[in-house]
N, C-alpha and C positions, 0 to 999 in steps of 0.2 A: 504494500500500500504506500504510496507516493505520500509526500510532505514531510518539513521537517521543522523542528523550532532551534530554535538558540534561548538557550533560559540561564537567565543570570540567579543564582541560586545563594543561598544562605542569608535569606529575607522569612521571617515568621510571616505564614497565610492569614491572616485576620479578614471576616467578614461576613457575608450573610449570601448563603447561595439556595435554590429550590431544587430538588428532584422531582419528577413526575412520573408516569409510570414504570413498572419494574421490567426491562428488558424480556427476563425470562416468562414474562406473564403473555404481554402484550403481543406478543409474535404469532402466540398458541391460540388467544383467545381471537385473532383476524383468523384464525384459518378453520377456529371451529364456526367462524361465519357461512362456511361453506354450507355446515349440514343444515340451516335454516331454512322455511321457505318462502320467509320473509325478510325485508335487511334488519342489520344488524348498527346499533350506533355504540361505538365504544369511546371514552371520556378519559381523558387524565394520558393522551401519547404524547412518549415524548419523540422529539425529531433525530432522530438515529438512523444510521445506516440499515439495519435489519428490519424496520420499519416498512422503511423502502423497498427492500427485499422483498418483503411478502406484499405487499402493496402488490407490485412489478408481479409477481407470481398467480396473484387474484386476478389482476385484469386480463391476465395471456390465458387465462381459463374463463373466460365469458364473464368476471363478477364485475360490477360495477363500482367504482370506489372514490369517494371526494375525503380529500382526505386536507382539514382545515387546520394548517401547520400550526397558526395564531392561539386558535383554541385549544388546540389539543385533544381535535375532536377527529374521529373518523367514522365515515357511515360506508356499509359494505350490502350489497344489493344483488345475491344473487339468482337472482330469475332466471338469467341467462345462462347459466355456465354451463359451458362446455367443452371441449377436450382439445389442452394446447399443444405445439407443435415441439415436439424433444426440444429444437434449438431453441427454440424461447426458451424454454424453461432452464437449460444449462446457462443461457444467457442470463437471462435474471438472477439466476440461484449464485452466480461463482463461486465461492469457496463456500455457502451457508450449507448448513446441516438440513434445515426448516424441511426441504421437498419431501424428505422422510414421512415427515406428520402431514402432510397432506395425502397420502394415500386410502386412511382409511375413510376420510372424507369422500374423496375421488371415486372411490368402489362402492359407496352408495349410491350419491348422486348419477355418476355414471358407468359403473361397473367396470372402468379399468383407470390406472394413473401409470405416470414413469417418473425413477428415481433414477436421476443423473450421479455419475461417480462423484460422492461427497469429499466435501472438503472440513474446512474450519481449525480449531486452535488447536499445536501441537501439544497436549499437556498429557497425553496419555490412551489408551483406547476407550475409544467409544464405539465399536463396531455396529454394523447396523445389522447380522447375523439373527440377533431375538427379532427385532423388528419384523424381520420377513418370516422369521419363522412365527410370531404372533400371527404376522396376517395370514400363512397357511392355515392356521389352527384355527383363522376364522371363516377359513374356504376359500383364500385367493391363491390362484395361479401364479407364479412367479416365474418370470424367462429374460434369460440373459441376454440382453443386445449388446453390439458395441461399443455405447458410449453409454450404457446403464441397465436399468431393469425394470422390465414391462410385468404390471400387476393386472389381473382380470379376476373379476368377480363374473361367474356363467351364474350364478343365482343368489340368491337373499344372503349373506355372512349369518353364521350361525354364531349363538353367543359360547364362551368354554371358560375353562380355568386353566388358571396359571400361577407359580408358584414364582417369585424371582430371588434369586441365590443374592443379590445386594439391591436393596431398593433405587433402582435405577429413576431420577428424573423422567428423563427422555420416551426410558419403556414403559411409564406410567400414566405420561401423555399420550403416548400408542394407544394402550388398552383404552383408556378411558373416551380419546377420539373414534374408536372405532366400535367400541362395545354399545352406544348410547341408540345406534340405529339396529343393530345387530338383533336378530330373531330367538326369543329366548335370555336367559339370564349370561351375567358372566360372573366370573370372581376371581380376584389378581391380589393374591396373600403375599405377603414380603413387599408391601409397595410405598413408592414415597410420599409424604405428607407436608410437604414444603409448603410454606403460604402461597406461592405462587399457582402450586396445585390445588388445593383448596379453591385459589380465586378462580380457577379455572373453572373446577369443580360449582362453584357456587354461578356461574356465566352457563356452562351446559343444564343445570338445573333452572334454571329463568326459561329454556330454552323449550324446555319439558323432560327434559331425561329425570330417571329415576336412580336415583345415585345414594347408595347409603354406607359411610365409612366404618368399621366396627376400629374397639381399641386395640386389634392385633394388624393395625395395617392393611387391613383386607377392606378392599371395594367389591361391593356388591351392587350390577348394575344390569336392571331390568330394561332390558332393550324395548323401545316403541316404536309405531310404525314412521312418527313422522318430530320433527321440532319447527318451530318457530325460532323469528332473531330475537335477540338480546339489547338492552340497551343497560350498561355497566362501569362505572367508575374505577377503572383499573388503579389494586393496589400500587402504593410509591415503591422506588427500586432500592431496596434493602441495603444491594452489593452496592452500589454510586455513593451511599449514605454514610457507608462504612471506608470507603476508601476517601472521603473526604475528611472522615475523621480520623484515620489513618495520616494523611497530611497534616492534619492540626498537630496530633504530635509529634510528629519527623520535623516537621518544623519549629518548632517552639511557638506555635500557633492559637488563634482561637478562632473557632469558624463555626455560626450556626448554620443548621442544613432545614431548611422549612421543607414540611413535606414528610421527614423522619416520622416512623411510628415507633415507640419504644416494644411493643408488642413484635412489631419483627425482628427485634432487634437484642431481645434479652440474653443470649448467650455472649454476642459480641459486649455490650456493656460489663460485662460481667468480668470480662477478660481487661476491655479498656481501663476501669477501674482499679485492678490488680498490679494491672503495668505500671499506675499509677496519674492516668489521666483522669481530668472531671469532667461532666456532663450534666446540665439541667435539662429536664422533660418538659415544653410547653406545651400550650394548645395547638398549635402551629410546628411544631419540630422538636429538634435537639443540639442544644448548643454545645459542641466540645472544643477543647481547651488545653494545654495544657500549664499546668500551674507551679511551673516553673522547678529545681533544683532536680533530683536524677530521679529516672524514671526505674523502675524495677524490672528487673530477669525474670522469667517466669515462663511455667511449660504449659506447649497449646496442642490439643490435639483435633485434628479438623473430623468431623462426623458428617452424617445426611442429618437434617434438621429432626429433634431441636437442639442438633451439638453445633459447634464450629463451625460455620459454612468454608466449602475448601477455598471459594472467592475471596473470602476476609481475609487470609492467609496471607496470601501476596505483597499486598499495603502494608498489613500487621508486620511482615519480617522488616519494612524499612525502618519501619519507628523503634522495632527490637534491636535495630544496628546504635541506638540512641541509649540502652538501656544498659544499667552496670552490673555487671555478670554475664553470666554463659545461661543465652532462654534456648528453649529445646521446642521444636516443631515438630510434630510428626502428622505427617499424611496419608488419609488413609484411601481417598477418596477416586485421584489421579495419581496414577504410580510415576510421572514426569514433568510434575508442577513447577520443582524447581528450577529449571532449566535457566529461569529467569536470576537468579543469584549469580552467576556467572559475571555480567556487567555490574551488580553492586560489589562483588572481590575485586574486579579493576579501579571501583572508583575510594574503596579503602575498606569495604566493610569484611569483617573475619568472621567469615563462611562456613563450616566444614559437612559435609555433605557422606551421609550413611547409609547401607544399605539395610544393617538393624532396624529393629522397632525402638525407636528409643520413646520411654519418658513414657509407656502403657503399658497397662499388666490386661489390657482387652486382646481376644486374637483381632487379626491384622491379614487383611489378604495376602498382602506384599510381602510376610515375611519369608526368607529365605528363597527369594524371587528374582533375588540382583538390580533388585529396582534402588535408587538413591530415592530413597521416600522419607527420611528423617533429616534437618538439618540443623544444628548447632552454630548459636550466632552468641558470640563474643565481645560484649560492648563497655562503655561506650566507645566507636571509631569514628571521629569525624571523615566524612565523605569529600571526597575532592570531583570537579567537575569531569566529564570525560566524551569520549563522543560513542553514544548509545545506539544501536535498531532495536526495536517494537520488536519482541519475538511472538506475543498473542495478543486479545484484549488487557486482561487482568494485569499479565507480568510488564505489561506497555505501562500501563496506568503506575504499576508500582515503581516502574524507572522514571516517568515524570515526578512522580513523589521525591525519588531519590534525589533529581536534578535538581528539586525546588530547595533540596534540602540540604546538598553537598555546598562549597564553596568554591568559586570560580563560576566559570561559562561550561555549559555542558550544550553539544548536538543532538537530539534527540530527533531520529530516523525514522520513518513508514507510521507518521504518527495517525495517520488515516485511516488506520487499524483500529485507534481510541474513539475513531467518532461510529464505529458499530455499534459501542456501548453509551457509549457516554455524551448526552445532548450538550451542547453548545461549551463543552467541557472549556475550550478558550475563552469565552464571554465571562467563565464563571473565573477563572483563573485573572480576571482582568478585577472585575469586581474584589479577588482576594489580596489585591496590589502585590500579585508576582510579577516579575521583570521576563519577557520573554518577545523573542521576535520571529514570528511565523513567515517561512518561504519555502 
Protein backbone atom coordinates (compact mmCIF):
# COMPACT_ATOMS: atom_id res chain seq x y z
CA UNK A 1 0.00 0.00 0.00
CA UNK A 2 1.46 3.28 -1.21
CA UNK A 3 2.01 6.51 1.19
CA UNK A 4 4.31 7.55 3.41
CA UNK A 5 4.69 10.04 6.51
CA UNK A 6 7.77 11.61 8.05
CA UNK A 7 6.67 12.09 11.84
CA UNK A 8 8.75 14.19 14.18
CA UNK A 9 8.39 12.18 17.39
CA UNK A 10 8.96 12.54 21.08
CA UNK A 11 5.92 15.17 21.45
CA UNK A 12 3.00 13.79 24.33
CA UNK A 13 -0.44 13.15 22.18
CA UNK A 14 -2.85 15.22 24.14
CA UNK A 15 -6.57 15.75 23.00
CA UNK A 16 -9.80 14.61 22.04
CA UNK A 17 -10.52 12.32 19.07
CA UNK A 18 -14.14 10.20 18.13
CA UNK A 19 -14.36 6.42 16.96
CA UNK A 20 -17.35 5.35 15.01
CA UNK A 21 -18.15 2.18 14.17
CA UNK A 22 -16.11 -1.01 14.95
CA UNK A 23 -14.29 -2.34 11.73
CA UNK A 24 -14.87 -5.98 12.57
CA UNK A 25 -18.77 -5.29 12.86
CA UNK A 26 -19.54 -3.04 10.11
CA UNK A 27 -18.08 -5.09 7.15
CA UNK A 28 -20.22 -8.30 8.33
CA UNK A 29 -23.33 -6.44 9.02
CA UNK A 30 -23.29 -4.71 4.95
CA UNK A 31 -23.17 -8.17 3.77
CA UNK A 32 -25.70 -9.66 5.87
CA UNK A 33 -27.62 -6.83 3.84
CA UNK A 34 -27.77 -9.22 1.34
CA UNK A 35 -30.13 -11.89 2.97
CA UNK A 36 -32.94 -9.04 3.39
CA UNK A 37 -35.71 -8.47 1.18
CA UNK A 38 -35.99 -5.33 1.84
CA UNK A 39 -32.86 -2.52 2.33
CA UNK A 40 -31.09 -2.29 4.95
CA UNK A 41 -29.84 1.27 6.64
CA UNK A 42 -26.97 0.96 8.99
CA UNK A 43 -25.65 4.12 11.28
CA UNK A 44 -22.52 4.81 13.16
CA UNK A 45 -19.79 3.83 9.49
CA UNK A 46 -16.94 4.95 9.68
CA UNK A 47 -14.83 5.88 6.33
CA UNK A 48 -12.30 3.16 5.97
CA UNK A 49 -10.96 1.34 3.39
CA UNK A 50 -12.90 -2.01 3.98
CA UNK A 51 -15.94 -0.10 3.95
CA UNK A 52 -15.32 0.46 0.42
CA UNK A 53 -14.50 -2.81 -0.11
CA UNK A 54 -17.62 -4.27 0.54
CA UNK A 55 -19.53 -1.27 -0.62
CA UNK A 56 -17.57 -2.08 -4.21
CA UNK A 57 -18.56 -5.92 -3.68
CA UNK A 58 -22.42 -5.12 -3.00
CA UNK A 59 -22.90 -3.02 -6.11
CA UNK A 60 -20.87 -5.74 -8.65
CA UNK A 61 -23.79 -8.09 -7.25
CA UNK A 62 -26.93 -6.13 -8.22
CA UNK A 63 -27.21 -4.23 -4.51
CA UNK A 64 -27.84 -0.81 -4.48
CA UNK A 65 -25.90 1.24 -2.13
CA UNK A 66 -25.72 5.24 -1.18
CA UNK A 67 -23.42 5.33 1.16
CA UNK A 68 -23.43 9.06 3.07
CA UNK A 69 -19.76 9.47 4.17
CA UNK A 70 -20.91 12.89 6.32
CA UNK A 71 -23.23 10.92 8.31
CA UNK A 72 -22.14 7.98 8.75
CA UNK A 73 -24.86 6.42 7.38
CA UNK A 74 -25.33 3.68 4.76
CA UNK A 75 -28.42 2.27 3.15
CA UNK A 76 -28.12 -1.00 1.10
CA UNK A 77 -31.17 -2.18 -1.30
CA UNK A 78 -31.01 -5.20 -2.58
CA UNK A 79 -33.99 -6.18 -4.90
CA UNK A 80 -31.76 -6.40 -7.58
CA UNK A 81 -28.95 -8.69 -7.00
CA UNK A 82 -27.56 -10.71 -8.96
CA UNK A 83 -24.54 -12.68 -9.81
CA UNK A 84 -21.15 -10.66 -10.41
CA UNK A 85 -18.42 -11.34 -12.93
CA UNK A 86 -15.05 -13.26 -11.06
CA UNK A 87 -13.08 -10.16 -12.37
CA UNK A 88 -15.00 -7.66 -10.54
CA UNK A 89 -15.04 -9.38 -7.68
CA UNK A 90 -11.03 -10.14 -7.51
CA UNK A 91 -11.02 -6.57 -8.59
CA UNK A 92 -12.99 -5.00 -5.62
CA UNK A 93 -11.84 -7.69 -3.16
CA UNK A 94 -7.80 -7.25 -3.53
CA UNK A 95 -6.12 -8.49 -0.72
CA UNK A 96 -9.62 -8.45 1.69
CA UNK A 97 -10.74 -11.72 3.29
CA UNK A 98 -14.68 -10.40 3.31
CA UNK A 99 -15.75 -12.49 -0.30
CA UNK A 100 -15.49 -15.55 2.01
CA UNK A 101 -18.75 -14.26 4.04
CA UNK A 102 -20.45 -13.55 1.21
CA UNK A 103 -21.07 -16.81 0.01
CA UNK A 104 -23.56 -18.17 2.33
CA UNK A 105 -25.57 -15.19 1.52
CA UNK A 106 -24.98 -15.62 -2.33
CA UNK A 107 -26.23 -19.43 -2.04
CA UNK A 108 -29.58 -18.26 -0.85
CA UNK A 109 -30.34 -15.45 -2.72
CA UNK A 110 -28.90 -17.05 -5.67
CA UNK A 111 -27.68 -20.41 -5.30
CA UNK A 112 -24.15 -20.02 -6.37
CA UNK A 113 -21.04 -17.39 -5.36
CA UNK A 114 -17.11 -17.36 -6.13
CA UNK A 115 -14.23 -16.83 -3.64
CA UNK A 116 -11.39 -15.36 -5.24
CA UNK A 117 -7.70 -16.46 -3.86
CA UNK A 118 -7.63 -14.53 -0.54
CA UNK A 119 -5.48 -12.21 0.67
CA UNK A 120 -5.18 -9.96 3.97
CA UNK A 121 -2.66 -9.53 7.11
CA UNK A 122 0.29 -11.66 7.43
CA UNK A 123 -0.12 -12.54 11.27
CA UNK A 124 -0.70 -16.08 11.18
CA UNK A 125 -3.22 -18.66 9.45
CA UNK A 126 -6.54 -18.17 8.82
CA UNK A 127 -7.30 -20.64 6.28
CA UNK A 128 -10.55 -20.74 4.64
CA UNK A 129 -10.49 -24.85 4.65
CA UNK A 130 -13.66 -24.86 7.78
CA UNK A 131 -15.23 -22.26 5.64
CA UNK A 132 -15.90 -24.44 2.63
CA UNK A 133 -16.04 -27.36 4.56
CA UNK A 134 -19.02 -25.42 6.72
CA UNK A 135 -20.73 -24.66 3.54
CA UNK A 136 -20.50 -28.46 2.20
CA UNK A 137 -22.04 -29.46 5.53
CA UNK A 138 -24.79 -27.15 4.59
CA UNK A 139 -25.11 -28.78 0.96
CA UNK A 140 -22.94 -26.57 -1.25
CA UNK A 141 -20.91 -27.69 -4.04
CA UNK A 142 -17.41 -26.53 -4.03
CA UNK A 143 -15.14 -26.55 -7.55
CA UNK A 144 -11.96 -25.37 -8.04
CA UNK A 145 -11.34 -22.79 -10.94
CA UNK A 146 -8.24 -20.87 -11.79
CA UNK A 147 -8.40 -17.97 -10.14
CA UNK A 148 -10.78 -19.39 -7.08
CA UNK A 149 -13.61 -21.31 -6.20
CA UNK A 150 -17.05 -21.70 -7.58
CA UNK A 151 -19.96 -22.48 -4.65
CA UNK A 152 -23.48 -23.99 -5.80
CA UNK A 153 -26.30 -24.60 -3.89
CA UNK A 154 -28.61 -27.27 -6.44
CA UNK A 155 -31.30 -26.80 -3.44
CA UNK A 156 -32.43 -25.23 -0.19
CA UNK A 157 -28.94 -25.48 2.45
CA UNK A 158 -29.95 -27.79 5.02
CA UNK A 159 -29.40 -26.50 8.68
CA UNK A 160 -26.21 -29.01 10.80
CA UNK A 161 -23.96 -28.95 13.65
CA UNK A 162 -20.79 -28.08 14.38
CA UNK A 163 -18.31 -28.21 16.87
CA UNK A 164 -15.10 -25.67 16.57
CA UNK A 165 -11.66 -26.83 18.11
CA UNK A 166 -10.89 -22.66 18.98
CA UNK A 167 -13.74 -20.26 18.80
CA UNK A 168 -12.88 -18.82 15.49
CA UNK A 169 -14.31 -15.13 14.78
CA UNK A 170 -14.51 -15.53 11.10
CA UNK A 171 -16.15 -19.26 11.38
CA UNK A 172 -18.76 -17.83 13.55
CA UNK A 173 -19.72 -15.22 11.14
CA UNK A 174 -19.87 -18.27 8.44
CA UNK A 175 -22.23 -20.39 10.51
CA UNK A 176 -24.31 -17.64 11.66
CA UNK A 177 -24.54 -15.86 7.89
CA UNK A 178 -25.44 -18.97 6.58
CA UNK A 179 -27.44 -20.85 9.05
CA UNK A 180 -30.22 -17.86 9.41
CA UNK A 181 -31.95 -18.88 5.88
CA UNK A 182 -30.80 -22.52 6.08
CA UNK A 183 -33.89 -25.37 6.40
CA UNK A 184 -34.06 -26.63 9.70
CA UNK A 185 -32.08 -26.00 12.90
CA UNK A 186 -28.32 -25.50 13.24
CA UNK A 187 -25.97 -25.59 16.24
CA UNK A 188 -22.07 -24.31 16.29
CA UNK A 189 -20.61 -25.30 20.00
CA UNK A 190 -17.10 -23.86 20.63
CA UNK A 191 -18.15 -20.59 19.16
CA UNK A 192 -17.02 -16.85 19.48
CA UNK A 193 -18.82 -14.30 21.46
CA UNK A 194 -17.19 -11.15 20.64
CA UNK A 195 -19.29 -7.94 20.97
CA UNK A 196 -18.85 -7.52 17.40
CA UNK A 197 -20.73 -10.84 17.01
CA UNK A 198 -23.20 -10.28 19.30
CA UNK A 199 -23.87 -6.87 17.35
CA UNK A 200 -24.16 -8.85 14.44
CA UNK A 201 -26.15 -11.39 16.12
CA UNK A 202 -28.57 -8.62 17.49
CA UNK A 203 -28.72 -6.98 13.26
CA UNK A 204 -29.64 -10.70 11.92
CA UNK A 205 -32.32 -10.93 14.78
CA UNK A 206 -34.01 -7.35 13.61
CA UNK A 207 -33.96 -9.11 10.40
CA UNK A 208 -36.05 -12.16 11.60
CA UNK A 209 -33.76 -14.85 12.23
CA UNK A 210 -34.13 -16.89 15.34
CA UNK A 211 -30.83 -16.97 17.13
CA UNK A 212 -30.60 -18.18 20.65
CA UNK A 213 -26.83 -18.07 22.45
CA UNK A 214 -26.71 -20.71 25.44
CA UNK A 215 -23.80 -20.09 28.20
CA UNK A 216 -21.49 -22.97 26.74
CA UNK A 217 -20.80 -20.89 23.56
CA UNK A 218 -23.37 -22.80 21.54
CA UNK A 219 -25.69 -20.89 18.97
CA UNK A 220 -28.69 -22.33 18.39
CA UNK A 221 -30.31 -21.04 15.00
CA UNK A 222 -33.67 -21.85 13.77
CA UNK A 223 -33.51 -21.31 10.17
CA UNK A 224 -36.62 -19.25 8.37
CA UNK A 225 -37.80 -19.17 5.10
CA UNK A 226 -37.25 -15.59 4.53
CA UNK A 227 -35.61 -12.00 6.48
CA UNK A 228 -36.26 -8.46 6.17
CA UNK A 229 -33.51 -5.37 6.30
CA UNK A 230 -32.34 -3.86 9.26
CA UNK A 231 -31.92 -0.60 10.26
CA UNK A 232 -28.96 -0.45 13.24
CA UNK A 233 -26.52 1.62 15.19
CA UNK A 234 -23.34 -0.01 14.76
CA UNK A 235 -21.36 -0.67 17.85
CA UNK A 236 -17.97 1.98 18.31
CA UNK A 237 -14.43 0.03 17.26
CA UNK A 238 -13.18 -1.34 20.47
CA UNK A 239 -9.55 -2.01 18.78
CA UNK A 240 -9.08 2.00 17.29
CA UNK A 241 -10.08 2.89 21.06
CA UNK A 242 -7.42 0.94 22.58
CA UNK A 243 -4.65 1.70 20.23
CA UNK A 244 -5.27 5.29 20.97
CA UNK A 245 -4.81 4.68 24.39
CA UNK A 246 -2.10 2.74 23.69
CA UNK A 247 -0.47 6.16 22.33
CA UNK A 248 -1.53 8.01 25.29
CA UNK A 249 0.95 6.00 27.19
CA UNK A 250 3.90 5.49 24.76
CA UNK A 251 3.66 8.88 24.68
CA UNK A 252 3.50 10.40 27.92
CA UNK A 253 0.13 11.46 26.70
CA UNK A 254 -3.54 12.26 27.40
CA UNK A 255 -6.11 11.70 24.84
CA UNK A 256 -9.99 11.27 25.30
CA UNK A 257 -11.51 8.89 22.72
CA UNK A 258 -15.50 9.96 22.47
CA UNK A 259 -17.25 7.10 21.37
CA UNK A 260 -15.32 4.54 23.96
CA UNK A 261 -17.62 2.11 25.61
CA UNK A 262 -16.11 0.83 28.89
CA UNK A 263 -18.39 -2.33 28.48
CA UNK A 264 -16.01 -3.23 25.42
CA UNK A 265 -13.40 -2.47 26.87
CA UNK A 266 -13.16 -4.10 30.52
CA UNK A 267 -10.38 -6.52 30.01
CA UNK A 268 -8.18 -3.91 28.31
CA UNK A 269 -8.69 -1.36 31.21
CA UNK A 270 -7.81 -3.64 33.49
CA UNK A 271 -4.50 -4.23 32.09
CA UNK A 272 -4.08 -0.35 31.24
CA UNK A 273 -4.41 0.22 34.87
CA UNK A 274 -1.95 -2.26 36.16
CA UNK A 275 0.67 -0.81 33.61
CA UNK A 276 -0.05 1.96 35.58
CA UNK A 277 -2.13 4.20 33.28
CA UNK A 278 -5.42 6.23 34.33
CA UNK A 279 -8.69 6.58 32.76
CA UNK A 280 -12.08 8.28 33.59
CA UNK A 281 -15.51 6.73 32.01
CA UNK A 282 -17.88 9.51 30.74
CA UNK A 283 -21.14 9.64 29.20
CA UNK A 284 -19.42 10.34 25.86
CA UNK A 285 -16.12 8.12 26.00
CA UNK A 286 -12.94 7.54 27.95
CA UNK A 287 -10.29 9.72 28.72
CA UNK A 288 -6.61 8.06 29.16
CA UNK A 289 -3.78 9.49 30.22
CA UNK A 290 -0.88 8.92 31.53
CA UNK A 291 0.13 10.34 34.84
CA UNK A 292 3.27 10.65 34.69
CA UNK A 293 6.66 8.97 36.73
CA UNK A 294 7.23 4.88 35.45
CA UNK A 295 4.87 2.86 34.33
CA UNK A 296 4.99 -0.93 35.45
CA UNK A 297 6.07 -4.56 33.98
CA UNK A 298 3.46 -6.63 34.00
CA UNK A 299 2.27 -10.15 32.09
CA UNK A 300 -0.57 -10.20 29.39
CA UNK A 301 -1.95 -12.90 27.82
CA UNK A 302 -4.19 -12.34 24.71
CA UNK A 303 -7.42 -14.65 24.63
CA UNK A 304 -10.84 -14.78 22.35
CA UNK A 305 -13.00 -12.26 24.36
CA UNK A 306 -13.60 -11.62 27.21
CA UNK A 307 -9.73 -12.00 27.67
CA UNK A 308 -7.17 -9.83 25.99
CA UNK A 309 -8.01 -9.17 22.48
CA UNK A 310 -4.88 -10.21 20.30
CA UNK A 311 -5.46 -6.49 18.55
CA UNK A 312 -4.76 -4.65 21.81
CA UNK A 313 -1.47 -6.40 21.94
CA UNK A 314 0.39 -4.71 19.30
CA UNK A 315 -0.12 -0.93 20.63
CA UNK A 316 0.12 -2.42 24.39
CA UNK A 317 3.81 -3.90 23.59
CA UNK A 318 4.88 -0.18 22.47
CA UNK A 319 3.88 1.44 25.70
CA UNK A 320 5.46 -1.81 27.40
CA UNK A 321 8.99 -0.68 25.68
CA UNK A 322 8.19 2.42 28.24
CA UNK A 323 7.75 0.22 31.27
CA UNK A 324 10.52 -0.76 34.11
CA UNK A 325 11.19 -4.27 34.10
CA UNK A 326 10.97 -7.26 31.82
CA UNK A 327 6.58 -7.51 30.82
CA UNK A 328 5.86 -10.81 29.25
CA UNK A 329 3.27 -11.22 26.22
CA UNK A 330 2.16 -14.33 25.30
CA UNK A 331 -0.11 -15.11 22.29
CA UNK A 332 -2.37 -17.29 21.90
CA UNK A 333 -4.54 -16.30 19.29
CA UNK A 334 -2.06 -15.73 15.95
CA UNK A 335 0.86 -17.98 16.04
CA UNK A 336 2.83 -14.72 13.80
CA UNK A 337 1.72 -11.53 15.55
CA UNK A 338 4.86 -10.58 16.27
CA UNK A 339 6.56 -10.04 13.30
CA UNK A 340 5.93 -6.47 13.83
CA UNK A 341 8.75 -6.05 16.90
CA UNK A 342 11.22 -6.57 14.48
CA UNK A 343 11.26 -2.53 13.51
CA UNK A 344 10.72 -1.58 17.30
CA UNK A 345 14.42 -3.65 18.01
CA UNK A 346 15.99 -1.27 15.26
CA UNK A 347 14.40 1.64 16.79
CA UNK A 348 15.81 0.67 20.43
CA UNK A 349 13.34 -1.29 22.13
CA UNK A 350 14.73 -4.84 23.81
CA UNK A 351 12.74 -7.49 22.27
CA UNK A 352 13.39 -11.15 22.86
CA UNK A 353 11.05 -13.37 21.17
CA UNK A 354 10.14 -17.21 22.38
CA UNK A 355 8.95 -20.14 21.18
CA UNK A 356 7.69 -21.29 24.96
CA UNK A 357 4.43 -20.40 26.46
CA UNK A 358 5.79 -18.03 28.80
CA UNK A 359 3.83 -16.39 31.65
CA UNK A 360 0.57 -19.25 31.45
CA UNK A 361 -0.16 -22.25 33.29
CA UNK A 362 -3.47 -22.46 30.58
CA UNK A 363 -2.78 -25.06 27.58
CA UNK A 364 -1.79 -23.04 24.43
CA UNK A 365 -2.11 -24.35 20.83
CA UNK A 366 1.25 -23.04 19.87
CA UNK A 367 3.01 -24.91 22.27
CA UNK A 368 5.98 -26.91 21.09
CA UNK A 369 4.83 -25.72 17.57
CA UNK A 370 8.03 -23.44 16.66
CA UNK A 371 5.81 -20.71 16.57
CA UNK A 372 7.71 -17.35 18.32
CA UNK A 373 4.26 -16.73 20.05
CA UNK A 374 5.74 -15.38 23.41
CA UNK A 375 7.74 -12.02 23.65
CA UNK A 376 9.63 -10.58 26.58
CA UNK A 377 10.10 -6.80 26.47
CA UNK A 378 12.75 -5.04 28.70
CA UNK A 379 12.08 -1.50 29.69
CA UNK A 380 12.29 1.23 30.01
CA UNK A 381 14.31 1.81 26.22
CA UNK A 382 13.93 5.17 24.85
CA UNK A 383 13.14 4.77 21.07
CA UNK A 384 15.01 6.45 18.41
CA UNK A 385 13.46 7.57 15.00
CA UNK A 386 14.01 5.01 12.09
CA UNK A 387 12.74 4.45 8.79
CA UNK A 388 9.79 1.91 9.12
CA UNK A 389 7.16 -0.28 6.36
CA UNK A 390 3.52 -1.03 7.49
CA UNK A 391 3.95 -5.00 7.62
CA UNK A 392 -0.34 -5.36 8.49
CA UNK A 393 -3.16 -3.03 9.95
CA UNK A 394 -2.48 -3.47 13.74
CA UNK A 395 1.50 -3.80 13.78
CA UNK A 396 1.32 -0.49 11.09
CA UNK A 397 -0.69 1.37 13.80
CA UNK A 398 1.72 0.17 16.53
CA UNK A 399 4.85 1.57 14.44
CA UNK A 400 3.03 4.87 14.15
CA UNK A 401 2.73 4.69 17.96
CA UNK A 402 6.29 3.88 18.04
CA UNK A 403 7.36 6.81 15.66
CA UNK A 404 5.09 9.26 17.71
CA UNK A 405 6.87 8.11 20.56
CA UNK A 406 10.74 7.52 19.63
CA UNK A 407 12.99 10.70 19.23
CA UNK A 408 14.06 12.16 16.00
CA UNK A 409 12.36 11.83 12.55
CA UNK A 410 11.05 8.52 11.70
CA UNK A 411 9.60 7.31 7.71
CA UNK A 412 6.84 5.41 8.00
CA UNK A 413 6.13 3.36 4.67
CA UNK A 414 2.79 1.73 2.86
CA UNK A 415 0.84 3.69 5.44
CA UNK A 416 -2.39 3.10 3.23
CA UNK A 417 -2.42 -0.10 4.85
CA UNK A 418 -3.62 2.10 8.25
CA UNK A 419 -6.47 3.72 6.42
CA UNK A 420 -8.22 -0.07 6.00
CA UNK A 421 -8.80 0.21 9.70
CA UNK A 422 -8.42 3.28 11.00
CA UNK A 423 -10.86 6.52 9.77
CA UNK A 424 -9.22 9.64 9.12
CA UNK A 425 -6.56 8.33 11.55
CA UNK A 426 -4.29 11.78 10.00
CA UNK A 427 -7.04 14.40 10.99
CA UNK A 428 -7.01 12.71 14.32
CA UNK A 429 -3.25 12.79 14.68
CA UNK A 430 -3.46 16.41 13.61
CA UNK A 431 -6.20 17.24 16.35
CA UNK A 432 -3.49 15.37 18.94
CA UNK A 433 -0.78 18.16 17.91
CA UNK A 434 1.69 15.30 16.40
CA UNK A 435 4.27 16.68 14.13
CA UNK A 436 4.17 14.76 10.83
CA UNK A 437 4.26 15.28 7.10
CA UNK A 438 2.32 13.18 4.68
CA UNK A 439 3.79 12.32 0.99
Amino acid sequence: MSGVLEIEGGRPLAGEITVRGAKNFVSKAMVAALLGESPSVLSNVPKIRDVEIVADLLRAHGVFVDHDQAAGTITMNPSGVGAAKSADIITHAGSSRIPILFCGPLLHRLGEAFIPDLGGCNIGGRPIDFHLEALRRFGAEVAKEPDGMRLRAPKRLQGMQMELEFPSVGATEQLLLTAVLAEGITELRGAAVEPEILDLVAVLQQMGAIITLETDRTYRIEGVESLRGYRHFALPDRIEAASWAGAALATGGDITVLGARQLDLTAYLNYFRKVGGRFDVTDHGIRFWHPGGELRSIVVETAVHPGFMTDWQQPFVVALTQATGLSIIHETVYEKRFGFTKALRRMGAQIQLYRECLGSERWCRFGRRNYEHSAVISGPTPLHGADIRVPDLRGGFSHLIAALAAEGRSSVSGIGLIDRGYEHFTDKLDSLGARYWRR
